[in-house]
C-alpha positions in Angstrom: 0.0 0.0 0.0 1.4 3.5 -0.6 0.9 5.3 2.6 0.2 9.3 2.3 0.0 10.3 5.8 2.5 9.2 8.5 1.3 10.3 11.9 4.2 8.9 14.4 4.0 9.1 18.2 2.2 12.5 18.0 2.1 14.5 22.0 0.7 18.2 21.5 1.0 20.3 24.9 0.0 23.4 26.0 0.9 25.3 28.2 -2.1 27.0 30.7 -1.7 30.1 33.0 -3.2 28.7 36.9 -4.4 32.6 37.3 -6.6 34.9 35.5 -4.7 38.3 34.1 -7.2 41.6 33.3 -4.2 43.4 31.5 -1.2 42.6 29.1 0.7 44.8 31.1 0.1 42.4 34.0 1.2 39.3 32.3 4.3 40.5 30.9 5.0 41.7 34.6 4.6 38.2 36.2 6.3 36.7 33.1 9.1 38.8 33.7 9.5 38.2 37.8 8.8 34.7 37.6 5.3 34.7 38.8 3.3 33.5 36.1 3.1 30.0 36.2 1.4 27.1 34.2 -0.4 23.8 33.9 0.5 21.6 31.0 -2.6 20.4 29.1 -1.9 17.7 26.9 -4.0 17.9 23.7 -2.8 14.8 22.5 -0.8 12.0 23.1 1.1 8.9 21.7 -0.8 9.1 18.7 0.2 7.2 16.0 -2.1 5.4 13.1 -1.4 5.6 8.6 -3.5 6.7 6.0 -3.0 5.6 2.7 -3.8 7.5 -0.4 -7.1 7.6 -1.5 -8.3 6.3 1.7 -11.6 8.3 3.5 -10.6 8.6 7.2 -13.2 10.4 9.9 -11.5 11.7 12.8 -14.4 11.3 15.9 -15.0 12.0 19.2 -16.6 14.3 21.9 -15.9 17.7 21.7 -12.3 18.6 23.2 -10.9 15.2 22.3 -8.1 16.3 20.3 -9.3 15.6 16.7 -9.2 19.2 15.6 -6.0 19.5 16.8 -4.8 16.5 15.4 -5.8 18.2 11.8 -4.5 21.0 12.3 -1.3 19.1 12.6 -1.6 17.3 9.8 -2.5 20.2 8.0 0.8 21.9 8.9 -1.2 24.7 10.6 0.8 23.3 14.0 3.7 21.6 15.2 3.5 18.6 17.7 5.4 19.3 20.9 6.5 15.9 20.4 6.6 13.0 17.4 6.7 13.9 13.7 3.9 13.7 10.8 4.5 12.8 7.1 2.6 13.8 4.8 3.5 12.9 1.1 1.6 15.0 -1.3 -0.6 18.1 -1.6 -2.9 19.7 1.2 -6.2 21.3 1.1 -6.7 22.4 4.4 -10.6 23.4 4.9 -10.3 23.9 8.6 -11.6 27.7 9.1 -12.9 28.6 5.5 -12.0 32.0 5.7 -9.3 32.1 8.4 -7.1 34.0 5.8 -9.1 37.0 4.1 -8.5 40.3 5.0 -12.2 41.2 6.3 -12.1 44.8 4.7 -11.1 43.7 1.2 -13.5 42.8 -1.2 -14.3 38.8 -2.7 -12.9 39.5 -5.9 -9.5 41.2 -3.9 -9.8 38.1 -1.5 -9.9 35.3 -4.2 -6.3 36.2 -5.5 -4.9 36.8 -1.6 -6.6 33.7 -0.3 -5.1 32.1 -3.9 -1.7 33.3 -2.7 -1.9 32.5 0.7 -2.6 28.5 -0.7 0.7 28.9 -3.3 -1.4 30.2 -7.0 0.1 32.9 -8.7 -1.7 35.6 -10.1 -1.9 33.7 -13.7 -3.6 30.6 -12.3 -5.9 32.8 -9.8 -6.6 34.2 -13.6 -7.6 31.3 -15.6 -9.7 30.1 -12.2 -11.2 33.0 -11.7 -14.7 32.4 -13.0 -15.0 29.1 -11.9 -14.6 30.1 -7.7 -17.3 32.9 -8.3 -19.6 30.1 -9.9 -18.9 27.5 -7.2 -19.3 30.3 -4.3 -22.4 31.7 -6.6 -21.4 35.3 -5.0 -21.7 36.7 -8.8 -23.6 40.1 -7.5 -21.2 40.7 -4.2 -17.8 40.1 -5.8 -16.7 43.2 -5.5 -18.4 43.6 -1.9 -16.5 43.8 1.8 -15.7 40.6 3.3 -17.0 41.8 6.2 -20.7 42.5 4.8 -21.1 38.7 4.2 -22.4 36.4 6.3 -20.3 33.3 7.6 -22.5 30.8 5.1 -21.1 33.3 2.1 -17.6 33.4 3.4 -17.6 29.5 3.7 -18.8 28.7 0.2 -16.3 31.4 -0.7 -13.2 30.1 1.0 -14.1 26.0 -0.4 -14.2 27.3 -3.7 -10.9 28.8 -3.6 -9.6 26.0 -1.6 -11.2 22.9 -4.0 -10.1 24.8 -7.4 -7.8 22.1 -7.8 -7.6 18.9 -6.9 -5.1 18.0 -3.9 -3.9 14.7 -2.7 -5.0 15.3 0.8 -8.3 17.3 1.7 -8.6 18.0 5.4 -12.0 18.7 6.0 -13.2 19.9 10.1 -16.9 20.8 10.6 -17.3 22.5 7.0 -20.6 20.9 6.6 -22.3 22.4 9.1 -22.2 25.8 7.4 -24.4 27.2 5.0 -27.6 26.5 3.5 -28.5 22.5 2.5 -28.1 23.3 -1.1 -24.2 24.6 -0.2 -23.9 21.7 1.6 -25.3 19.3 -1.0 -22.6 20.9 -3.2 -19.8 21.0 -0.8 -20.5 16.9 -1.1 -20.8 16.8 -4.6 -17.2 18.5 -5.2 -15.4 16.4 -2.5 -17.2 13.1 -3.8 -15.5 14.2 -7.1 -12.0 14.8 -5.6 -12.3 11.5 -4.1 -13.4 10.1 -7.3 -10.4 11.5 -8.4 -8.2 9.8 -5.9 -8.1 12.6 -3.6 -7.6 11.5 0.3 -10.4 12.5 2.6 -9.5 13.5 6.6 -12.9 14.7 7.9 -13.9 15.9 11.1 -18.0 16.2 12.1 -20.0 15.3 14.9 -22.3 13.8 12.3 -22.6 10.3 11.9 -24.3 10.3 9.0 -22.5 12.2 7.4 -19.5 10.3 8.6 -20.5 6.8 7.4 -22.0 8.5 4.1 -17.9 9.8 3.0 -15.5 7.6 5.1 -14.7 3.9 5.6 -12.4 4.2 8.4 -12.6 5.9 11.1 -10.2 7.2 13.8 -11.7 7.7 17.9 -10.1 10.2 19.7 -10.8 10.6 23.6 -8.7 13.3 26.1 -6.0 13.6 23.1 -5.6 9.9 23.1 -6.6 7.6 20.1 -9.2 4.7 21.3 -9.6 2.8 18.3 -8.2 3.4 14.5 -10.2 1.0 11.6 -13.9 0.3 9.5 -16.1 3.1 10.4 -18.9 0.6 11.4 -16.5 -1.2 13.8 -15.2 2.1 15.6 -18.4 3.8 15.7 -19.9 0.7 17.5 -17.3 0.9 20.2 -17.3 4.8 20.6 -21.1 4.6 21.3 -21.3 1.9 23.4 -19.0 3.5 25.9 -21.1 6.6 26.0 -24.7 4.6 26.1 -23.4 2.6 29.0 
């Protein structure tokens, strides 16, 4: 098998002030003379499980688990504080659809900086052009603030930039859940073609059935440790059952 994503021995900590402090000024002050201090809060740890290419994998579990933060490491948004991650292809992170436009710019100024941001020139961000404002269907606000939309329009927006090409690796937390069912329907659509395609699917959602519709595996995460990697089916039975009993 021709494995895509390495994920070896993966900790992520984080370091948490004990106190509360109301001012900058304050913290830098208690940084300085040695009063600040911290609790280490491990997001993850030990992790290790492979994905290979062209597989569907769902990353599950209750809310602080540690999935997120496991795709955002995968994604190269963060480093682990310890263990390494290979990834060997293309990314298309759609984590926070959005996260990089400049709110006062326009859609039309944000296609070629979000375009940037993801490694397009100017030339491909060109030839592209018409088919991210047909996708995002934002024909009669392209050349409106960013900052006037509303967070369904920015989403549909930022996974038409993102999903312009086709990736090796889409990385996929919570997108879903935004927008209006017909966005969503086509949000499914264009990654069922990517996939088609041979495009590799990480997806995070706290919906099942959306889960077993796009993935066949299935990795459960619980307080940043990983409970069971394998079929969807299989892992979903045993991430229910502890929370039914």
């Amino acid at each position: 098998m021709d494995t895509i994503i390495d994920v070896n021995n993966v900790s992520m900590c984080f370091n948490l002030a004990e106190e509360k402090t109301d001012t900058f000024k304050e913290y830098v002050l208690k940084l300085i003379t040695g009063k600040l201090h911290f609790n280490e809060f491990y997001a993850l740890r030990n992790v290790s499980f492979q994905v290979e290419r062209g597989e569907s994998v769902a990353l599950i579990g209750k809310n602080g688990s540690g999935k997120s933060t496991m795709l955002k490491i995968i994604a190269g948004v963060m480093s682990p504080s310890q263990g390494s991650v290979t990834v060997n292809g293309s990314i298309a992170p759609l984590i926070e659809l959005g996260a990089g436009f400049d709110m006062d710019l326009t859609a039309r100024e944000n296609i070629y900086l979000n375009g940037a941001v993801l490694g397009y020139d100017r030339s491909f961000m060109n030839q592209h052009f018409d088919e991210i404002v047909d996708f995002s269907e934002l024909q009669s606000f392209i050349d409106v603030p960013v900052k006037n939309f509303s967070s369904g329009m920015v989403a549909r927006l930022g996974f038409a930039i993102a999903t312009v090409v086709r990736a090796d690796v889409l990385v996929v937390d919570e997108i879903l859940a935004v927008g209006d069912f017909k966005f969503q329907q086509k949000c499914r659509a264009r990654m069922a073609e990517l996939m088609a395609g041979g495009t590799t699917l990480l997806f995070v959602s706290h919906s099942a059935a959306q889960v077993k519709e796009l993935c066949k595996k299935a990795a459960w995460f619980d307080n940043g440790e990983l409970m069971a990697f394998g079929a969807t089916e299989e892992v979903y039975k045993l991430y229910e059952s502890k929370y039914q009993n």
